[in-house]
ZAMARGU-4260 file (C-alpha; in steps of 0.2 Angstrom, whole numbers, plus 5000, padded with zeros to 4 digits):
<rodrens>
0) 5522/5356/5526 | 5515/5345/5540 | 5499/5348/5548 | 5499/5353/5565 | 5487/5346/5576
5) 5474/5358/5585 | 5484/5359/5602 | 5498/5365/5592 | 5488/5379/5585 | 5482/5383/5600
10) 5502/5383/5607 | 5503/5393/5589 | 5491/5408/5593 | 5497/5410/5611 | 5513/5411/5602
15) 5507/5425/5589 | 5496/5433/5602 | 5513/5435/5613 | 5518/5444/5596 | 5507/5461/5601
20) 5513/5462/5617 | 5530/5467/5613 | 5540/5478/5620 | 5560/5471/5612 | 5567/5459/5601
25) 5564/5444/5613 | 5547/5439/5618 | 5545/5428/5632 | 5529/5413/5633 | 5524/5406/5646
30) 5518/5387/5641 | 5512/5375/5655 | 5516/5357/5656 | 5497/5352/5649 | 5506/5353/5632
35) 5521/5342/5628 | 5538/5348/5621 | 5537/5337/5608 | 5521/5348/5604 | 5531/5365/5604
40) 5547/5356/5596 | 5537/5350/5581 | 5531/5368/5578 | 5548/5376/5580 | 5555/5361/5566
45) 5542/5367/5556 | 5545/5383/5556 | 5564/5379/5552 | 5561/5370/5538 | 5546/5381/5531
50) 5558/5398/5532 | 5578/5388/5530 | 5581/5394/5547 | 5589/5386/5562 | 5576/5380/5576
55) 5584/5387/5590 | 5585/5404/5580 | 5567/5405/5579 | 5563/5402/5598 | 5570/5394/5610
60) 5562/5383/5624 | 5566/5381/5641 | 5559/5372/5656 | 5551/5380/5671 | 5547/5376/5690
65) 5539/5377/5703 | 5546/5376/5723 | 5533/5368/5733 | 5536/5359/5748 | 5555/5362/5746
70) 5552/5351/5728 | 5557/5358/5713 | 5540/5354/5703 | 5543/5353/5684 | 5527/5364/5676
75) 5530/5370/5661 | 5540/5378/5645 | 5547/5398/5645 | 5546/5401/5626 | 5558/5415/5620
80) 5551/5421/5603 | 5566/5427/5595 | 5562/5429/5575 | 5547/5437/5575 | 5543/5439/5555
85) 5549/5418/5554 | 5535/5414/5565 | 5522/5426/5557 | 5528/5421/5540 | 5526/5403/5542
90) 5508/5406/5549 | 5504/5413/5533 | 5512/5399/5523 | 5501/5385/5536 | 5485/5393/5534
95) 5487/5393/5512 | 5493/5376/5513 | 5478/5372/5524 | 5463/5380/5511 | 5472/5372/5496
100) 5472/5355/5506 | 5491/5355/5505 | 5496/5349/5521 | 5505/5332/5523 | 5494/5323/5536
105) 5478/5333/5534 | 5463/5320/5537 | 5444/5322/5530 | 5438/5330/5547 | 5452/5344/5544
110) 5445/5350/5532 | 5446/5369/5531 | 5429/5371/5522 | 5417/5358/5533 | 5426/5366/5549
115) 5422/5384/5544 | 5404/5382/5537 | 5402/5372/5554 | 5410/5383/5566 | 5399/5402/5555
120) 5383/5390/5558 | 5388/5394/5580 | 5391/5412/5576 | 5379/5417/5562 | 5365/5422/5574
125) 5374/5427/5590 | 5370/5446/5592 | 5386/5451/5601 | 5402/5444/5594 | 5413/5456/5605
130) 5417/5443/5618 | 5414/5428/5610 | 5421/5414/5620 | 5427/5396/5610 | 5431/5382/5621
135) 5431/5367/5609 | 5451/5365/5600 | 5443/5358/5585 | 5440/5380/5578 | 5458/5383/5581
140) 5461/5383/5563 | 5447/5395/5561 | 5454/5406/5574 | 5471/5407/5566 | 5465/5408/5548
145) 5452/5423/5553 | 5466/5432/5565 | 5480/5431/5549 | 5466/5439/5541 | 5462/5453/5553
150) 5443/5448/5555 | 5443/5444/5573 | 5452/5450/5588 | 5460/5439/5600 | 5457/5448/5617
155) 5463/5431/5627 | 5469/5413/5626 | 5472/5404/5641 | 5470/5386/5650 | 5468/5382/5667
160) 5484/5377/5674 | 5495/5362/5676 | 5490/5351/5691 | 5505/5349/5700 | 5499/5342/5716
165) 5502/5324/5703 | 5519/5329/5704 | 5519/5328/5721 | 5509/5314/5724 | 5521/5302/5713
170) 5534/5309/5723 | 5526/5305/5740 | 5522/5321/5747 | 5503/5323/5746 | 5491/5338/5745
175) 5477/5336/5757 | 5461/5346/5755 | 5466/5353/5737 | 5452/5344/5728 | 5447/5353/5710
180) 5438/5344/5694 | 5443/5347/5678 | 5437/5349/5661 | 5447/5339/5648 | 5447/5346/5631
185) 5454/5336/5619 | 5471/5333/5631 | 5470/5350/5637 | 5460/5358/5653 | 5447/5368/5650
190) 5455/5381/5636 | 5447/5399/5635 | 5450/5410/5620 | 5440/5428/5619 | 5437/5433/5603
195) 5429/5448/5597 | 5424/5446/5578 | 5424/5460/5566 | 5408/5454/5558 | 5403/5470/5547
200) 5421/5467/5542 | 5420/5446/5541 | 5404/5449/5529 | 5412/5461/5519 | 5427/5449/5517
205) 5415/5433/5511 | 5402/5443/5503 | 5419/5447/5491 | 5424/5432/5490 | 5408/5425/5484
210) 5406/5439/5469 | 5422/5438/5464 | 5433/5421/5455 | 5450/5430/5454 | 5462/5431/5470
215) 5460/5447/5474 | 5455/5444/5491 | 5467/5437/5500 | 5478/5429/5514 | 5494/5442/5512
220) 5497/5435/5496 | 5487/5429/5483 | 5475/5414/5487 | 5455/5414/5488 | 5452/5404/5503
225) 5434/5394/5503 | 5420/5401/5517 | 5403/5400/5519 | 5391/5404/5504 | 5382/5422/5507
230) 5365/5423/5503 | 5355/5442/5502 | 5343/5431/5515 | 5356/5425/5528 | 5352/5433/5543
235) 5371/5435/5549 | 5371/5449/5531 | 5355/5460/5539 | 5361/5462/5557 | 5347/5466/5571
240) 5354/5478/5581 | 5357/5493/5572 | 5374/5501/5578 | 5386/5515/5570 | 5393/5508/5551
245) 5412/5505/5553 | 5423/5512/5541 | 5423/5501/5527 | 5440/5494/5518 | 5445/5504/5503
250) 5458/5499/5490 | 5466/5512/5485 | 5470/5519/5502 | 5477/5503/5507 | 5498/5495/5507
255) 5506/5477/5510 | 5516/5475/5523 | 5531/5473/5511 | 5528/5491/5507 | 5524/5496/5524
260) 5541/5491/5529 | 5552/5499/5517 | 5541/5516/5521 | 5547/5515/5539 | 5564/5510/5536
265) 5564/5528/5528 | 5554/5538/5541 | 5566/5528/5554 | 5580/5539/5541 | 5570/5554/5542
270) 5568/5557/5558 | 5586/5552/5563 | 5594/5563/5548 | 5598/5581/5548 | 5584/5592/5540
275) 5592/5602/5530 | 5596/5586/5519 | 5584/5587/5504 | 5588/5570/5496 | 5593/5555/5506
280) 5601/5540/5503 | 5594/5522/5509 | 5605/5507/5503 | 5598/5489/5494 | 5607/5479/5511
285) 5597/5490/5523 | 5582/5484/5516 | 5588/5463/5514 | 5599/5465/5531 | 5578/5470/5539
290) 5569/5455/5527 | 5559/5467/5517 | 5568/5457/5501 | 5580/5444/5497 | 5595/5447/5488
295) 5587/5446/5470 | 5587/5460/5457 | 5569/5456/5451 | 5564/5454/5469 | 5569/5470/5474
300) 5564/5480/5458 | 5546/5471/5461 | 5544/5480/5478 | 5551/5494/5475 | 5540/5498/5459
305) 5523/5493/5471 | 5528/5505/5484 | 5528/5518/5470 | 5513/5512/5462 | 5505/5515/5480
310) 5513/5533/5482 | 5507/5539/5465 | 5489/5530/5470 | 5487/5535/5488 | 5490/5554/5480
315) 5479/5549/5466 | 5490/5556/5454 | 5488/5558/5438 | 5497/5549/5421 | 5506/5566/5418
320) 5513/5567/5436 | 5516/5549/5440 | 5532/5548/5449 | 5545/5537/5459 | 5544/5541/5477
325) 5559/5530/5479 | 5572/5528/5467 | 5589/5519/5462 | 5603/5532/5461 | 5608/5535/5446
330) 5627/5536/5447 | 5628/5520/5462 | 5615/5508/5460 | 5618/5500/5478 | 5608/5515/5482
335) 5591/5520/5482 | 5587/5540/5484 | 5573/5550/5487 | 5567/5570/5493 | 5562/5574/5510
340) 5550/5584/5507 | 5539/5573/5496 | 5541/5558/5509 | 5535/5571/5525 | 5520/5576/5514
345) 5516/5559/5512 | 5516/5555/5529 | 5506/5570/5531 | 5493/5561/5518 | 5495/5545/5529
350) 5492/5552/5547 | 5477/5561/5540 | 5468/5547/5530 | 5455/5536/5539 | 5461/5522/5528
355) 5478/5523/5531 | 5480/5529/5548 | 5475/5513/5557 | 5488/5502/5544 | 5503/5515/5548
360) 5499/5510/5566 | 5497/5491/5565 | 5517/5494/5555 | 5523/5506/5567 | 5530/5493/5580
365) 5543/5488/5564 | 5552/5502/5568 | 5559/5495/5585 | 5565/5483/5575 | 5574/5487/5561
370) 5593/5485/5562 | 5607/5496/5554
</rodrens>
């Protein structure tokens, strides 16, 4: 993978940031003419090589205007997100290649380690991190990496707008009396992204890091990314205002979104199926035709066997009445089965666990869109 430079994460999270505000299977950007396309091209061929996908399946790109003065002014790029899981999966792929230092092109000054011990020195002692404003492109990589990660919430990205009174200067036809200054930052005018950082949940996640050596904190899958060193002294750790404790994380109410998937593909079955149905039936291409797993045998049993691993640890049952939620069918192994009944009292666990609720709601949106 290439590294992308720090306007093209910024293109990159307006992208993914456009990924919660939708409502079907095609999500439209809006990307003015301070960025290239040769910017949102090269992400897009990224993307295409990272998942084996086509470029223009993944989003396409298409030019916009503006009518002013009876001139069609070019201003920008209409970004229509087509594959959502491709984008967010290559996301996740950049930001591990990008802590290992895998990235073809990354330079000394990107790396991931200076950056984010830098960019914690600005925040560390900042007593209100729920609108916390970055203006310098240099952080984008920290504002990807801690948004994959669910540490911070992006309530906002935006630029000032293309200048197109240039336009219509080289074409002759000049603006009078429009005079603004503008900002340049790195190429791009005055960039704005709100944040709101989860700190109780930022320090929880680097005070793990820094007791633990295994990988069991992680970036989806897998990988101990490097943050700053916590100290029992650092004053970020002993926060001054003292407001309400958030619920903290807790493993054994948790799922991945692998397994989060396959549960709705079922409760999407559930709710369409006849009640008085005691055992259904959900087939092995329903789950590859949706991307939950490829077309592998040892793929498929992997997930299936963690979704009931978290089934029998969410009810916290016991050795003797360990069982498989979800099950191949015995007499047609296309097939997996399982009992209605047993999946509604799960969700019943689900809805009512202060763990789990907030995760079966982050997933629910997958629903919309699963295909038969």
């Amino acid at each position: 993978m290439k590294v992308l430079s720090n306007r093209e994460i910024y293109v990159l999270l307006k992208l993914l940031k456009g990924k919660e505000l939708e409502k079907g299977s095609i999500i439209n950007i809006e990307i003015d003419k301070n960025f290239t396309l040769e910017e949102i091209k090269h992400i897009q061929e990224e993307i295409s090589l990272a998942e084996n996908k086509v470029p223009d399946e993944i989003f396409s790109i298409e030019n916009t205007y503006k009518k002013i003065l009876k001139s069609e002014i070019h201003i920008g790029y209409k970004v229509s997100i087509i594959d959502i899981e491709a984008l967010t999966n290559y996301s996740l792929k950049y930001v591990k290649a990008l802590a290992k230092n895998e990235l073809s092109g990354l330079s000394e000054r990107e790396n991931l380690t200076a950056l984010i011990n830098e960019f914690y020195s600005t925040i560390k002692d900042v007593p209100n991190v729920d609108n916390y404003i970055i203006e310098d492109l240099k952080y984008m990589p920290v504002v990807l990496l801690t948004y994959l990660n669910d540490l911070v919430e992006l309530k906002g990205i935006t630029n000032n707008r293309y200048d197109w009174r240039s336009e219509l200067q080289d074409n002759g036809k000049l603006c009078d009396g429009l005079s603004v200054s503008f900002a340049s930052n790195n190429g791009v005018t005055e960039i704005k992204v709100v944040t709101a950082f989860k700190r109780e949940k930022l320090l929880e996640y680097l005070q793990k890091l820094e007791a633990s050596e295994s990988d069991e904190i992680t970036v989806e899958d897998s990988i101990t990314l490097p943050f700053p060193t916590m100290t029992e002294n650092s004053t970020a750790s002993k926060p001054k205002n003292k407001t309400p404790k958030k619920k903290k994380y807790h493993p054994i109410y948790h799922m991945k979104p692998q397994q989060w998937k396959i549960f709705m593909c079922m409760l999407k079955q559930v709710k369409e199926s006849n009640p008085k149905y005691a055992i259904l039936e959900i087939s092995q291409k329903h789950f590859i035709n949706n991307s939950i797993f490829e077309n592998k045998n040892g793929q498929q049993d992997t997930a299936i066997s963690r979704f009931n691993s978290d089934y029998n640890r969410i009810k916290n049952n016991s050795k003797n009445d360990i069982e498989d939620l979800l099950a191949p069918k015995i007499d047609d192994t296309r097939y997996y089965q399982y009992n209605v009944a047993k999946f509604v009292n799960f969700c019943h666990i689900i809805n009512n666990n202060q763990y789990l609720s907030p995760e079966f709601h982050k997933f629910e949106r997958f629903i919309s869109q699963i295909v038969e």
